[in-house]
C-alpha positions in Angstrom: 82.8 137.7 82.4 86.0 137.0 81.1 86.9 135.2 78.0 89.7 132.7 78.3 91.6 131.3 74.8 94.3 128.7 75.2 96.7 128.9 72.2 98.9 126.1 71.0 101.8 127.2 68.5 105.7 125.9 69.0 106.7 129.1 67.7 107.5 132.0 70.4 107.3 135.0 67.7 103.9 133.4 66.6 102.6 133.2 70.0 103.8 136.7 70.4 101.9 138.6 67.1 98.5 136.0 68.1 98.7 137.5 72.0 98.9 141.4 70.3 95.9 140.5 67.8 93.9 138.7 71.0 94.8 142.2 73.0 93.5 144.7 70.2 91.1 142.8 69.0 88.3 141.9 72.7 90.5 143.6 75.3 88.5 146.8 74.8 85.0 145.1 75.2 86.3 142.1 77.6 88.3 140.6 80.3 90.8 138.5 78.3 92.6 135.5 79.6 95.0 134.2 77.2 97.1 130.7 78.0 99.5 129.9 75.6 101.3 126.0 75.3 103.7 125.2 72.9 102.8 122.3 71.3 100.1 119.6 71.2 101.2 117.4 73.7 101.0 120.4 76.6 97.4 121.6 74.8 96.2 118.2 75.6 97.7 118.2 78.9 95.9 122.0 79.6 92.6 120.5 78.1 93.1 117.1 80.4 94.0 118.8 83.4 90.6 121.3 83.4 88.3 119.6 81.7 85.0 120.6 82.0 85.2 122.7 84.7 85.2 126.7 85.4 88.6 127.1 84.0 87.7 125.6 80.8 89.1 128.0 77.8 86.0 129.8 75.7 88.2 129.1 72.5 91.1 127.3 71.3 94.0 128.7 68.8 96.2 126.0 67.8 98.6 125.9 65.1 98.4 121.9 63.2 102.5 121.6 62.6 104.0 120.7 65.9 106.1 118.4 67.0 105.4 115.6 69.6 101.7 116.0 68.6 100.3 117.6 65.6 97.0 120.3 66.0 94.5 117.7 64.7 95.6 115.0 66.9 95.4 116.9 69.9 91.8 117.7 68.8 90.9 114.3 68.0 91.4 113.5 71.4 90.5 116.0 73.3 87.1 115.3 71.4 87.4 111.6 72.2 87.7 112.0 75.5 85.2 115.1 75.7 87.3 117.8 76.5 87.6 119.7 73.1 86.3 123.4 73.1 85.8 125.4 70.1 88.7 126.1 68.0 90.3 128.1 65.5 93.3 126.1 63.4 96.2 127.9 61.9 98.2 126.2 59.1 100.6 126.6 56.7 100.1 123.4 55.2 98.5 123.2 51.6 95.8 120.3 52.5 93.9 121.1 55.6 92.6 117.9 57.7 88.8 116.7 57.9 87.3 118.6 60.5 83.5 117.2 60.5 82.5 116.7 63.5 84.9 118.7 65.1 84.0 121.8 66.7 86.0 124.4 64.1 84.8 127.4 63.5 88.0 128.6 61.5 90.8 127.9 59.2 93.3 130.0 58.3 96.1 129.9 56.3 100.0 131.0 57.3 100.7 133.5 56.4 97.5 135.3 57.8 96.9 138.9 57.6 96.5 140.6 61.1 93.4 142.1 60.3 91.2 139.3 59.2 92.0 137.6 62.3 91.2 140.0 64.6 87.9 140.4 62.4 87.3 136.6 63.2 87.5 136.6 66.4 85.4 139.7 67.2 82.5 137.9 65.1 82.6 134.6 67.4 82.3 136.8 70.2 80.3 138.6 68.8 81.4 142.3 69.1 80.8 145.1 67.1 81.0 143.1 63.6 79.9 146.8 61.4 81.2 147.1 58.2 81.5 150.7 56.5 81.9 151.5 52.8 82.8 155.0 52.0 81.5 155.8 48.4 80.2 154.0 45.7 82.9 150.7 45.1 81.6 148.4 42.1 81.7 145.0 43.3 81.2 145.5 47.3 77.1 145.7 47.2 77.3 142.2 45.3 79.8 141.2 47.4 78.2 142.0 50.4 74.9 140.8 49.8 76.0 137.4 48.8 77.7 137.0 52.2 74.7 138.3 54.0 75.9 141.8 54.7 73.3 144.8 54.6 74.3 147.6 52.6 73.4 151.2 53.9 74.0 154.6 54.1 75.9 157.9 55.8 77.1 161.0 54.8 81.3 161.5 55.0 80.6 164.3 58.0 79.1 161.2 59.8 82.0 158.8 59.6 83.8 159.8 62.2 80.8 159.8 64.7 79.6 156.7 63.1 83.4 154.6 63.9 83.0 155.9 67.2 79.2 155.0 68.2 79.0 151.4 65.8 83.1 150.6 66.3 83.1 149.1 62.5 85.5 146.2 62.2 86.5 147.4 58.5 85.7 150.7 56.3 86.2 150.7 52.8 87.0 153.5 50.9 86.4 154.1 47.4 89.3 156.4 46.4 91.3 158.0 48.9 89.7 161.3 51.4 91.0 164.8 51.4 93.7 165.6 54.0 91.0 167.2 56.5 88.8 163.9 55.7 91.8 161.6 56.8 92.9 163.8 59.7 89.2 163.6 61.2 89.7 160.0 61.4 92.9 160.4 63.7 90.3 161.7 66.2 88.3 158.5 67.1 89.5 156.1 69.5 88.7 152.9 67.6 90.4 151.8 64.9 89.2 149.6 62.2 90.6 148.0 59.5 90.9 150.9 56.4 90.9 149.7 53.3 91.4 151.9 50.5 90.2 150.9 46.7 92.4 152.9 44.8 94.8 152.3 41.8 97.4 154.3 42.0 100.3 156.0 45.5 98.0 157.4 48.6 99.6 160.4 48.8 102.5 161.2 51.5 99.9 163.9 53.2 97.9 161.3 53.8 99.8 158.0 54.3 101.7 160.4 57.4 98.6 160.9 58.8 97.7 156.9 58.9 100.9 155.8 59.5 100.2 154.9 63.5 97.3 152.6 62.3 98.6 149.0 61.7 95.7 148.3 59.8 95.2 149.7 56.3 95.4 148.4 53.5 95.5 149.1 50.0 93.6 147.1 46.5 93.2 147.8 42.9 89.8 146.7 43.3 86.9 145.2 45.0 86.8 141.4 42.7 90.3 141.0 44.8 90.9 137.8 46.9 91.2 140.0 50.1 88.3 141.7 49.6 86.4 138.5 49.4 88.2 136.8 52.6 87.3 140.5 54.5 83.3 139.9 53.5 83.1 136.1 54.7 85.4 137.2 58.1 82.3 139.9 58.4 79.5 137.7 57.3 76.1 138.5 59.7 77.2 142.3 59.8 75.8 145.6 58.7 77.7 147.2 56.0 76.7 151.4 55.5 78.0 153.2 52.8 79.2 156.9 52.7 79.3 159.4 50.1 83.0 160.1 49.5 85.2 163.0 49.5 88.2 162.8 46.7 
C-alpha cells in the first residue's frame, strides 16, 4: 500500500533535498506519494480538504517558519478540528514550541544532516532499522545499549552479504578497511550510512572508491554529538559488530 507524506516548507530548494531523502530513503521498500505545499495556510487547506478520508497523508513534514501561517499553528488546528496526522517538524529556530498532545514524533533541527533523516523516517515506517559496527569502537556498546540497541557479531568477509540480506541503515567502522575491503562494499546495492571512526585523512584509494555514496561520514570518535543523534534516530534496532580489517 502506498505511503503518502504531505510536506509543508516555503522554500523550493528545501522541498527539493526533503523529496530526494523521501525517494532514497522508502522508495525501494514502498509506493511513495509525496505532496508538497508551501506554507501553512495551503497545509491546512490540503489537511481540510481530505480530512479523514482515503487520501489522508500517512505523515506530515512541515517546516515551523512560514509565512501567512506558522508550522505549529497549522498543527494546532488541524488538531482542533481533527484532521492532524502524524508529523515530523523541521526548524531552525533555537526554542522549539510545546508539542504535548500533539501527534510529533520528530524534531529536527536546520541544518539537518541527510542521513539522520532518512534514518528517521525508515524507523517510523518501520524498515530495515539494522545497525552495523565494524570492529571494536569504545563508546558505541555503551552507547547503543543505553538507546536500546543490541550489540552483536559478524566476521568482515560477511559484511558485504550482511548489507545486502539485513539493508543496515548505518555501519560504523572503527578505523578505515583495506582497499579490497572498501571495494567489496561498491558491490551491494544498498547503501547505508558509513561512518568511519578515525582520526586522521581516509586515504585517496579509498575515499575514490566511496566517492558515489552521499552518505559517509567521518568522526574523531564515538562520545561525538553525531554519533549520539545516529543511536536515538536507530533506537529499537539491532546493532552487529564485525571484526575489522586495517
Amino acid at each position: 500500500m502506498a505511503k503518502k507524506i504531505l510536506l509543508v516548507d516555503d522554500e523550493a530548494s528545501i522541498r527539493t533535498v526533503l523529496v530526494r531523502i523521501i525517494d532514497i530513503s522508502l522508495s525501494e521498500e514502498c509506493e511513495v506519494i509525496i505532496v508538497e505545499r508551501s506554507d501553512g495556510a495551503e497545509g491546512l487547506a490540503y489537511l481540510r480538504e481530505h480530512g479523514r478520508n482515503g487520501s489522508f497523508p500517512d505523515l506530515l513534514i512541515t517546516d515551523l517558519t512560514m509565512p501567512n501561517l506558522r508550522g505549529e499553528e497549522m498543527v494546532a488546528q488541524a488538531q482542533a478540528i481533527g484532521v492532524c496526522p502524524d508529523f515530523f517538524a523541521i526548524s531552525g529556530d533555537m526554542e522549539i514550541p510545546d508539542f504535548s498532545g500533539a501527534p510529533c514524533v520528530g524534531v529536527m533541527n536546520k541544518p539537518f544532516t541527510v542521513p539522520l533523516l532518512a534514518l528517521r523516517l525508515r524507523h517510523y515506517f518501520g524498515v530495515h532499522n539494522q545497525c552495523l559496527a565494524v570492529g571494536e569502537i569504545p563508546g558505541l556498546r555503551e552507547s547503543a545499549e543505553g538507546r536500546g540497541l543490541v550489540l552483536g557479531t559478524c566476521s568482515i568477509d560477511e559484511l558485504p552479504a550482511e548489507i545486502e540480506r539485513g539493508k543496515p541503515q548505518a555501519v560504523f567502522f572503527s578505523g578505515v578497511p583495506d582497499p579490497d575491503g572498501v571495494a567489496a562494499l561498491k558491490t551491494v546495492r544498498h547503501w547505508p550510512l558509513f561512518v568511519f571512526v578515525y582520526d586522521g585523512l581516509i586515504p585517496n584509494d579509498r575515499r575514490d572508491v566511496l566517492r558515489g555514496s552521499m552518505s559517509v561520514l567521518q568522526i574523531n570518535d564515538t562520545s561525538a554529538p553525531e554519533i549520539r543523534r545516529l543511536l536515538t534516530g536507530i533506537q529499537e534496532t539491532t546493532c552487529m559488530s564485525a571484526n575489522a580489517v586495517r
